[in-house]
PDB file of N, CA, C, O and CB in Angstrom:
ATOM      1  N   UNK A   1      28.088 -63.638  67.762  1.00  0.00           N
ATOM      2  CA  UNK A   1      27.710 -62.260  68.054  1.00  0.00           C
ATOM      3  C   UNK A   1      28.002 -61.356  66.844  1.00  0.00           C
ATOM      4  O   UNK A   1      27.220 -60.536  66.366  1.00  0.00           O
ATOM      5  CB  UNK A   1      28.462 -61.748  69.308  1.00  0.00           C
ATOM      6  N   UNK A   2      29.178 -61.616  66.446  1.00  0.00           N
ATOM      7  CA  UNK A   2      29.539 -60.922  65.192  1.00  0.00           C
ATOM      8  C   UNK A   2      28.712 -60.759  63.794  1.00  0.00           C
ATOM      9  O   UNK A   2      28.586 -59.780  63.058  1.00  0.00           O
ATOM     10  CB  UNK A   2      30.637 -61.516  64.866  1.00  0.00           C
ATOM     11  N   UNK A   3      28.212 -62.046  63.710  1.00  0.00           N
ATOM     12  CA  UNK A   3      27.437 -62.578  62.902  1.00  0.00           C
ATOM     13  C   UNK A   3      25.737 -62.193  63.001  1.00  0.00           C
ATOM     14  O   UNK A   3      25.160 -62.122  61.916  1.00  0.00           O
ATOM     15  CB  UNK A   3      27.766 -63.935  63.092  1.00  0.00           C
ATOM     16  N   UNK A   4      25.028 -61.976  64.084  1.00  0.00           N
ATOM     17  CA  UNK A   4      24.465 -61.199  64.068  1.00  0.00           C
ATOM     18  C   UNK A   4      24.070 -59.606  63.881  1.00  0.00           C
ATOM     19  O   UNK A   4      23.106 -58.991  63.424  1.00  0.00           O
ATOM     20  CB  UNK A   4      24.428 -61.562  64.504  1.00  0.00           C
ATOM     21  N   UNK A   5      25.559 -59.216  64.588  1.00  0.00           N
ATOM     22  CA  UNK A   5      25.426 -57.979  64.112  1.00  0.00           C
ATOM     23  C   UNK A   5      25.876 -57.746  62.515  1.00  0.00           C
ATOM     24  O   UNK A   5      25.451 -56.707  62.010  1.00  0.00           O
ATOM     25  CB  UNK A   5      26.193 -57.154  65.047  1.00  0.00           C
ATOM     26  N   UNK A   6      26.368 -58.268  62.013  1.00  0.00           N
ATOM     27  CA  UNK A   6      26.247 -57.950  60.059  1.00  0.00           C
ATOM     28  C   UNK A   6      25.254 -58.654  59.637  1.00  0.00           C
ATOM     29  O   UNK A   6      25.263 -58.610  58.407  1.00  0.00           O
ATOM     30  CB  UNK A   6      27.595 -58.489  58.944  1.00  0.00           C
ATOM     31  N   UNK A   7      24.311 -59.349  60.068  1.00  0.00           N
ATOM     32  CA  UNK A   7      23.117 -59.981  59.892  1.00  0.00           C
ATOM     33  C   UNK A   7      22.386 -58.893  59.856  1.00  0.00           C
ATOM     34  O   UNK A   7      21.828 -58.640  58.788  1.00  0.00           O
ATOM     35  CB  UNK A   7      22.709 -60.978  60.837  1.00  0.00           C
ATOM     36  N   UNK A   8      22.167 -57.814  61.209  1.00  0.00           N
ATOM     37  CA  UNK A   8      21.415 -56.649  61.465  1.00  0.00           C
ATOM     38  C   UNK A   8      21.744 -55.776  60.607  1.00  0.00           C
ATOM     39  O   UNK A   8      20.839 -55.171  60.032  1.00  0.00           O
ATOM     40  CB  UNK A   8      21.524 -56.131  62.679  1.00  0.00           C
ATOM     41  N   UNK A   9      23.337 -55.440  60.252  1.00  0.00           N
ATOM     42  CA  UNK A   9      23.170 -54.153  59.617  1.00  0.00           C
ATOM     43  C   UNK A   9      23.360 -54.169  57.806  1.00  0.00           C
ATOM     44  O   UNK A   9      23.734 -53.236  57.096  1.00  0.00           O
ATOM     45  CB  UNK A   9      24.335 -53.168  60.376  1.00  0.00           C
ATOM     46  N   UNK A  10      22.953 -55.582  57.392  1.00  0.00           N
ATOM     47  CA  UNK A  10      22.869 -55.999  56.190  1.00  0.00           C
ATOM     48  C   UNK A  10      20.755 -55.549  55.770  1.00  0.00           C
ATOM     49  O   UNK A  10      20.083 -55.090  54.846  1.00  0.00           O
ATOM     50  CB  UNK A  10      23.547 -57.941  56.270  1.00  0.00           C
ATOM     51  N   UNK A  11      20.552 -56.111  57.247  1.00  0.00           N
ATOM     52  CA  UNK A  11      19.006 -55.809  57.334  1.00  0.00           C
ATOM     53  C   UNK A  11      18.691 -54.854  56.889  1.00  0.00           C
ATOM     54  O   UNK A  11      17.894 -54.777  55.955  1.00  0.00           O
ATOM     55  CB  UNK A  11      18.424 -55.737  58.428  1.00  0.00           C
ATOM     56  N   UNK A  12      19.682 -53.102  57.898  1.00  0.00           N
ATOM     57  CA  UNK A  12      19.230 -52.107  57.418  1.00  0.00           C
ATOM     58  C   UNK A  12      19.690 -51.553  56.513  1.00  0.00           C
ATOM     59  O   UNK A  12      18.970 -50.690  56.012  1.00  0.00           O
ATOM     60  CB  UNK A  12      19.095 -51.474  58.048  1.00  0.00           C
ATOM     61  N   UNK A  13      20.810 -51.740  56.008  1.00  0.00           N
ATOM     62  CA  UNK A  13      21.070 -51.403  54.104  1.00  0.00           C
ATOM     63  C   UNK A  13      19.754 -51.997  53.557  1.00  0.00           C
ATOM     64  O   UNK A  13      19.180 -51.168  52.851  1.00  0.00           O
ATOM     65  CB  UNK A  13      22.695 -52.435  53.149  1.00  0.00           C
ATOM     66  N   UNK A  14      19.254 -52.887  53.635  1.00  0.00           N
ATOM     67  CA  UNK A  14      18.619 -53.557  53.034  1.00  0.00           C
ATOM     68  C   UNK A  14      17.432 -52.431  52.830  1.00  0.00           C
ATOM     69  O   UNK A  14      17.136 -51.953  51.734  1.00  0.00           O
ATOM     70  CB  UNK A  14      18.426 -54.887  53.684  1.00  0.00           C
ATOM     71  N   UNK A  15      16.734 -52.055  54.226  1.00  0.00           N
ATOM     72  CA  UNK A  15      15.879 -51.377  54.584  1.00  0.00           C
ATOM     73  C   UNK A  15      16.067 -49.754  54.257  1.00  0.00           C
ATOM     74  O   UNK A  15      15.050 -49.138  53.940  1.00  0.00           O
ATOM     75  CB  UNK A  15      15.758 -51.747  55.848  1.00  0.00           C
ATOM     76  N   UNK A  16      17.045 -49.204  54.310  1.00  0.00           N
ATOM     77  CA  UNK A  16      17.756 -48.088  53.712  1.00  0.00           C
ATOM     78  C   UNK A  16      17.390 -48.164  52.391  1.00  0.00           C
ATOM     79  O   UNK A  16      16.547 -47.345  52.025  1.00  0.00           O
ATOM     80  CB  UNK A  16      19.242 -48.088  53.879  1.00  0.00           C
ATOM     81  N   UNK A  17      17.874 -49.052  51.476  1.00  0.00           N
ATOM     82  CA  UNK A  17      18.195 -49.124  50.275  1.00  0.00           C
ATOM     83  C   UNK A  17      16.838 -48.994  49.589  1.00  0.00           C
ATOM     84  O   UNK A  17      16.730 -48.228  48.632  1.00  0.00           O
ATOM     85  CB  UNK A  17      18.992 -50.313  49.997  1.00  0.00           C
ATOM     86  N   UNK A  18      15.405 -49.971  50.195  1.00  0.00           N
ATOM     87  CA  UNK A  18      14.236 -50.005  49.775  1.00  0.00           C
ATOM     88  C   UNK A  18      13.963 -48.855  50.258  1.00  0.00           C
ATOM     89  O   UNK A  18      13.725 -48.123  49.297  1.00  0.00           O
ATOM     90  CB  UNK A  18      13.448 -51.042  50.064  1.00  0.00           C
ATOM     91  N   UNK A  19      13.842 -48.151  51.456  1.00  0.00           N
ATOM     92  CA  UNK A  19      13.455 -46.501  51.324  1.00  0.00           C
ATOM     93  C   UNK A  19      14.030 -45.587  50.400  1.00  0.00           C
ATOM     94  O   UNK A  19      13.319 -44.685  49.959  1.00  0.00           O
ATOM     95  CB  UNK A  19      13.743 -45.805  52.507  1.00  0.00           C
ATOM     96  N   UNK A  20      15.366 -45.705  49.999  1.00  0.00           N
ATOM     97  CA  UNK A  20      15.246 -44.691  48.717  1.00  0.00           C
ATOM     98  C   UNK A  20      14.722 -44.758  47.261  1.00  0.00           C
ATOM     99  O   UNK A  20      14.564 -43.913  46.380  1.00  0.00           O
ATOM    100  CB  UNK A  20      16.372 -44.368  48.462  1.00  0.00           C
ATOM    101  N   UNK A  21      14.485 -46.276  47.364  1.00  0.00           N
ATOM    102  CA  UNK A  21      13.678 -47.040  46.229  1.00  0.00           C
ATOM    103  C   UNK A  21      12.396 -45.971  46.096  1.00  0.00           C
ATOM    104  O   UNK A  21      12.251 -45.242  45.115  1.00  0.00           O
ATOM    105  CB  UNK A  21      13.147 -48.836  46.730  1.00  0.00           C
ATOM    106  N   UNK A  22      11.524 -45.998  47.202  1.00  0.00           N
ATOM    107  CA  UNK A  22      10.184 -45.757  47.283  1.00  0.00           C
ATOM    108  C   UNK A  22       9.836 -44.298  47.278  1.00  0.00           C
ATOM    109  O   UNK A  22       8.747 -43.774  47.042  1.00  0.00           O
ATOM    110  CB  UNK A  22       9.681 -46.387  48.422  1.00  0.00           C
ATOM    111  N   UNK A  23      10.873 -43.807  47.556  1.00  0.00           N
ATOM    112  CA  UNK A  23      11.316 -42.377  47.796  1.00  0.00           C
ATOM    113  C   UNK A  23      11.021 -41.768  46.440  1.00  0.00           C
ATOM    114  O   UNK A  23      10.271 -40.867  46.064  1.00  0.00           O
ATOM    115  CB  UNK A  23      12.941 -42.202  48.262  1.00  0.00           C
ATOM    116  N   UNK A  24      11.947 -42.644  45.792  1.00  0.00           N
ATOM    117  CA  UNK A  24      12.523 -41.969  44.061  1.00  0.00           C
ATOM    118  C   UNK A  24      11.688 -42.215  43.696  1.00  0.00           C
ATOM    119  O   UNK A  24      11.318 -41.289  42.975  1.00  0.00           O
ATOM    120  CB  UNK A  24      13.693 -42.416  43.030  1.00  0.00           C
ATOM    121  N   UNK A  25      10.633 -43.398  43.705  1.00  0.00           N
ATOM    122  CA  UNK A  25       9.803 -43.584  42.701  1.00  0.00           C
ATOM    123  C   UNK A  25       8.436 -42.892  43.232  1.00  0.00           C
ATOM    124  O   UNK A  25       7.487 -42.745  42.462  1.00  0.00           O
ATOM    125  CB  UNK A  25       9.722 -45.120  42.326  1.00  0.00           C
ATOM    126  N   UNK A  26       8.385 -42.498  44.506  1.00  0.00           N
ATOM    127  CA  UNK A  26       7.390 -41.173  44.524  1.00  0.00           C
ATOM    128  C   UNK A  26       7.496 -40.063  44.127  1.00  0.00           C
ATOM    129  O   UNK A  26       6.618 -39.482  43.489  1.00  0.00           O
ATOM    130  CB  UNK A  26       7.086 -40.791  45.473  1.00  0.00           C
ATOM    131  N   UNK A  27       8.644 -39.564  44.456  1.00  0.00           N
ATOM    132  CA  UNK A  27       9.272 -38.044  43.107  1.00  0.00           C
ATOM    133  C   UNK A  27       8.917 -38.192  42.238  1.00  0.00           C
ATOM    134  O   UNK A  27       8.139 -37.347  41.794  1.00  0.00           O
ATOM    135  CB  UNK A  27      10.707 -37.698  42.551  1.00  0.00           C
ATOM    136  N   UNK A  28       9.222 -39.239  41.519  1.00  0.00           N
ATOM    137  CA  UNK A  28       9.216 -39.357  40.151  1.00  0.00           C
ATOM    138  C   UNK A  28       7.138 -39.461  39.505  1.00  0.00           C
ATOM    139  O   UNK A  28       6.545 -39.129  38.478  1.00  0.00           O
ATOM    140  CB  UNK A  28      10.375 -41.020  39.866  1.00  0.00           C
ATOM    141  N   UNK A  29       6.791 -40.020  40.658  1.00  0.00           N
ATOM    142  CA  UNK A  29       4.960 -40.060  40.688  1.00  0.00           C
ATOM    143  C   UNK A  29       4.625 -38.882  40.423  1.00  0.00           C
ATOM    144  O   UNK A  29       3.972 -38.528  39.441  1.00  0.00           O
ATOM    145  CB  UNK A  29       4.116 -40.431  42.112  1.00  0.00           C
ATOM    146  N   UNK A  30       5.180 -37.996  41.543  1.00  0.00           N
ATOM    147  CA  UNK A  30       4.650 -36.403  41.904  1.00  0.00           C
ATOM    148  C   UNK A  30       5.202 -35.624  40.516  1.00  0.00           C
ATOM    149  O   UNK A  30       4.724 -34.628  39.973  1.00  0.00           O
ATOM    150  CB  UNK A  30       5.504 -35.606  43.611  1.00  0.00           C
ATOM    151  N   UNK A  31       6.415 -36.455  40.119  1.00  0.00           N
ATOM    152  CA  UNK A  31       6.606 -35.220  39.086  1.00  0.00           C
ATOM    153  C   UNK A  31       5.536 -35.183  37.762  1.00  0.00           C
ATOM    154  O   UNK A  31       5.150 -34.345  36.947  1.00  0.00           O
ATOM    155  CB  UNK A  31       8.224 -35.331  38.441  1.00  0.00           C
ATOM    156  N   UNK A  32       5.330 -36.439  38.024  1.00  0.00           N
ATOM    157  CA  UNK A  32       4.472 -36.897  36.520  1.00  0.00           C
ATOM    158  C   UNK A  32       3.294 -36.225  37.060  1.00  0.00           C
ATOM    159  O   UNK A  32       2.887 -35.259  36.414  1.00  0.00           O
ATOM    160  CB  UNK A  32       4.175 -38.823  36.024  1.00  0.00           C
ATOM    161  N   UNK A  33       2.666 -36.558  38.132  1.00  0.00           N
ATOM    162  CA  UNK A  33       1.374 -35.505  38.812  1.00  0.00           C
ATOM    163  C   UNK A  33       1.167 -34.277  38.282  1.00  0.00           C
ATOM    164  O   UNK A  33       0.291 -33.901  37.503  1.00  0.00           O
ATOM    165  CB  UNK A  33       1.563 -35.089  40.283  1.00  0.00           C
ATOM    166  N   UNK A  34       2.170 -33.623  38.843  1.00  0.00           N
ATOM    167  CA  UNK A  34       2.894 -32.070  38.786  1.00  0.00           C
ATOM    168  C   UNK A  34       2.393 -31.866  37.331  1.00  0.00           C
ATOM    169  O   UNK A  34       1.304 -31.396  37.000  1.00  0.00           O
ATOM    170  CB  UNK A  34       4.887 -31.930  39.000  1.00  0.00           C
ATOM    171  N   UNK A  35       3.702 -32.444  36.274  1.00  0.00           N
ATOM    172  CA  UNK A  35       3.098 -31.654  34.799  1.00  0.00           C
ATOM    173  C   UNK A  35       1.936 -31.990  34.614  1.00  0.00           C
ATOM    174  O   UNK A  35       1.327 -30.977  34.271  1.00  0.00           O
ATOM    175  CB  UNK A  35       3.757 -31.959  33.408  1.00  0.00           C
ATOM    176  N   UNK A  36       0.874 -33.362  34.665  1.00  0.00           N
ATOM    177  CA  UNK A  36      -0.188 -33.450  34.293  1.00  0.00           C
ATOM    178  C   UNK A  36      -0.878 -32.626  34.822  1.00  0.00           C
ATOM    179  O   UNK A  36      -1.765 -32.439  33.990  1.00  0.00           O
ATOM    180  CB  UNK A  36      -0.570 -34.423  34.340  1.00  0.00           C
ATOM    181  N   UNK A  37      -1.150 -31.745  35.992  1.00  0.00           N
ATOM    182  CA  UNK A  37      -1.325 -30.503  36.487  1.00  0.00           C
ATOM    183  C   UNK A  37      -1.661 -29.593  35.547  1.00  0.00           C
ATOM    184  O   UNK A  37      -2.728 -29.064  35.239  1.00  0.00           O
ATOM    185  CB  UNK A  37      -0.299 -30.097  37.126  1.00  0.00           C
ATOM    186  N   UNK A  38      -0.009 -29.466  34.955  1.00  0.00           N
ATOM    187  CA  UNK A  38       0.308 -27.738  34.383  1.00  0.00           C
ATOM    188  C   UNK A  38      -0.541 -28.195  33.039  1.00  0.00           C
ATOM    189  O   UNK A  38      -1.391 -27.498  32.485  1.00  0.00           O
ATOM    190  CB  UNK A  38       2.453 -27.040  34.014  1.00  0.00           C
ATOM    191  N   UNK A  39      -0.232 -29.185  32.739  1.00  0.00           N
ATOM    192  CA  UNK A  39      -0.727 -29.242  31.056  1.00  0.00           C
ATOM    193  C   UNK A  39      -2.545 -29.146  31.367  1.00  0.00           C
ATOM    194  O   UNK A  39      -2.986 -28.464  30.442  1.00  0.00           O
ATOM    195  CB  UNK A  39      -0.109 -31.199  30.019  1.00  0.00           C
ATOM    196  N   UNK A  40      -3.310 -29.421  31.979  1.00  0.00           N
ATOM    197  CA  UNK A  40      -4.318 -29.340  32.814  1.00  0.00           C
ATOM    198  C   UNK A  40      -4.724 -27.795  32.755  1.00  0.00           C
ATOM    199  O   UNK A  40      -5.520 -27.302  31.956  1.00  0.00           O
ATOM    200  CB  UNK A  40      -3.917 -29.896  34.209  1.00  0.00           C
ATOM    201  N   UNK A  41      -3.931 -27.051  33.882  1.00  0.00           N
ATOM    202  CA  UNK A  41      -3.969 -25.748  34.043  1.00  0.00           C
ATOM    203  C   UNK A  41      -3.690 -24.956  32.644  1.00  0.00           C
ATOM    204  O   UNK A  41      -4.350 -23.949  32.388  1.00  0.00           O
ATOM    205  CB  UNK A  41      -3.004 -25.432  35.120  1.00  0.00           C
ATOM    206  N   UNK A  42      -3.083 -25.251  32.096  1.00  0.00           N
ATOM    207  CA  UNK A  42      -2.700 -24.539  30.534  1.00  0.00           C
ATOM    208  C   UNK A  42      -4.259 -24.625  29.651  1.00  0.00           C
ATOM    209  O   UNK A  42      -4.674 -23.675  28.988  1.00  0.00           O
ATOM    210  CB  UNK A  42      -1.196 -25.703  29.498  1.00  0.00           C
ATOM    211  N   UNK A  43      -4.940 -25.832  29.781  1.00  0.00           N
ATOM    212  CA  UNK A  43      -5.780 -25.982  28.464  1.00  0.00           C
ATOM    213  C   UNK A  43      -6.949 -25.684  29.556  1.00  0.00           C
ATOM    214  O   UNK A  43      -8.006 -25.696  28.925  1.00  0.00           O
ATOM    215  CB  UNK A  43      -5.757 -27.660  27.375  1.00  0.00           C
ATOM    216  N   UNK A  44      -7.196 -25.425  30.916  1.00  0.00           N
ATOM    217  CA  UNK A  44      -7.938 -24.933  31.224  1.00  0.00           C
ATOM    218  C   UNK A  44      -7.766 -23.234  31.211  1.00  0.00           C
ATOM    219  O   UNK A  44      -8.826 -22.649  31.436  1.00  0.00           O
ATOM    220  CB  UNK A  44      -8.145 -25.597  32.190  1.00  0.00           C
ATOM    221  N   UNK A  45      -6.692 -22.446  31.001  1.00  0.00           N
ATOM    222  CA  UNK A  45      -6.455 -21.327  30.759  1.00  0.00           C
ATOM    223  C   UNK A  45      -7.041 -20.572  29.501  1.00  0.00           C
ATOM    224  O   UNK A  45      -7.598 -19.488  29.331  1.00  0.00           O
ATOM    225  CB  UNK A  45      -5.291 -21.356  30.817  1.00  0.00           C
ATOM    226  N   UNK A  46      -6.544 -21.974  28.431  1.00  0.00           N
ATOM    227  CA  UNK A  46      -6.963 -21.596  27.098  1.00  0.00           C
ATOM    228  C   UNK A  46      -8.875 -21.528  26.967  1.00  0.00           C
ATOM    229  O   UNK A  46      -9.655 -20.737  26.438  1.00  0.00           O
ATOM    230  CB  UNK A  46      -6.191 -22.871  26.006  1.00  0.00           C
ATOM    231  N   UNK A  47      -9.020 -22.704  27.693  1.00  0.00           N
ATOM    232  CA  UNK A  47     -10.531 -22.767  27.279  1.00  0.00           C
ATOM    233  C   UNK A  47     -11.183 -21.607  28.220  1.00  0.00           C
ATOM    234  O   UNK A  47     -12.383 -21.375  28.069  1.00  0.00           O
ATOM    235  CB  UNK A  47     -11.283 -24.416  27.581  1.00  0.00           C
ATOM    236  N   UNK A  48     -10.490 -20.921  29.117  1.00  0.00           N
ATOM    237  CA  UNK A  48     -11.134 -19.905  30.075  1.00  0.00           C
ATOM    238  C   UNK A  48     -10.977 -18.278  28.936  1.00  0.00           C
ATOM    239  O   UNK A  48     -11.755 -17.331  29.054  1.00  0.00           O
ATOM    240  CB  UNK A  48     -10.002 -19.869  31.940  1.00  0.00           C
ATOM    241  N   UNK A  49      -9.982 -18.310  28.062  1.00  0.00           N
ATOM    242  CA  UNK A  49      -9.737 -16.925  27.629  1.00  0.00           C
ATOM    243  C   UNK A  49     -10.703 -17.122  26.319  1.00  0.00           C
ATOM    244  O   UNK A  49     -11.484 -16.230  25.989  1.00  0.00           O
ATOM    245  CB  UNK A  49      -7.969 -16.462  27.341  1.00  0.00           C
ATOM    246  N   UNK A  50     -10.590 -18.388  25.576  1.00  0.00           N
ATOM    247  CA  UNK A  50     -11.664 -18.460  24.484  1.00  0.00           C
ATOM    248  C   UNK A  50     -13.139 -17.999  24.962  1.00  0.00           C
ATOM    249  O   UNK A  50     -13.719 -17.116  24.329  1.00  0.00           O
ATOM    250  CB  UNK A  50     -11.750 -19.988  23.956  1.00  0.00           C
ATOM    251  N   UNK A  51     -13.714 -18.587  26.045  1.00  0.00           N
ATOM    252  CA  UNK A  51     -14.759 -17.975  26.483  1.00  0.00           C
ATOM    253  C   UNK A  51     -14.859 -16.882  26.458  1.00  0.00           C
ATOM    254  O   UNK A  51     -15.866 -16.330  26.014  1.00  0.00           O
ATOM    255  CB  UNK A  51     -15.009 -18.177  27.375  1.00  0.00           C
ATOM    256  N   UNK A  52     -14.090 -16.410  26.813  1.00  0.00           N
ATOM    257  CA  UNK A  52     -14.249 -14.711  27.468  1.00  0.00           C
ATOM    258  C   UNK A  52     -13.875 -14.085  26.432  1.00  0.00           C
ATOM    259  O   UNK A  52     -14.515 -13.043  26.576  1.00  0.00           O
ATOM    260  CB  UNK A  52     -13.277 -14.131  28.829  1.00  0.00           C
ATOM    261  N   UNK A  53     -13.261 -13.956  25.423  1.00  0.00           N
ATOM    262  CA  UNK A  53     -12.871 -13.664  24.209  1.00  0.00           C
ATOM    263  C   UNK A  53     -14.081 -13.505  23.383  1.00  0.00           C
ATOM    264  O   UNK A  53     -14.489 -14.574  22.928  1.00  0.00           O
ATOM    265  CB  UNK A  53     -11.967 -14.626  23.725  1.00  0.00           C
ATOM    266  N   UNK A  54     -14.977 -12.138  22.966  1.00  0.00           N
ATOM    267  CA  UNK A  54     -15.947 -12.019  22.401  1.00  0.00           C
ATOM    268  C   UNK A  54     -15.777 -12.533  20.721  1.00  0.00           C
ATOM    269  O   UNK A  54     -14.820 -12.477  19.949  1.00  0.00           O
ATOM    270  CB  UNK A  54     -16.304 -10.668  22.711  1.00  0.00           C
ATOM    271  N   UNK A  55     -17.219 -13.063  20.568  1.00  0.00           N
ATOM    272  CA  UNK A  55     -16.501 -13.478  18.906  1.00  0.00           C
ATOM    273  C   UNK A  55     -16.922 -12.633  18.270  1.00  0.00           C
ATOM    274  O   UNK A  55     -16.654 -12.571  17.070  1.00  0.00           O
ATOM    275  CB  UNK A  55     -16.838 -14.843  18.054  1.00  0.00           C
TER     276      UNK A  55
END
């Protein structure tokens, strides 16, 4: 009986442990998302004021 139950709760460390795995390495996705975003939004800023910027 004993042995099952640290069988089970080895399981959910286990299962714990891979959710913060997947966790972090989606933050870490979104963050890379995120700036590719801003750097995005920046050179679409620039190419929006050059336009409009009479020569």
């Amino acid at each position: 009986r004993r042995k099952l139950l640290n069988k089970e709760k080895a399981h959910n460390d286990e299962n714990k442990q891979r959710q913060a795995d997947e966790t972090r390495v989606e933050k870490q996705n979104l963050s890379e998302e995120i700036q590719c975003l801003k750097e995005i939004h920046q050179q679409y800023q620039a190419l929006l004021e050059s336009l409009l910027t009479p020569k």
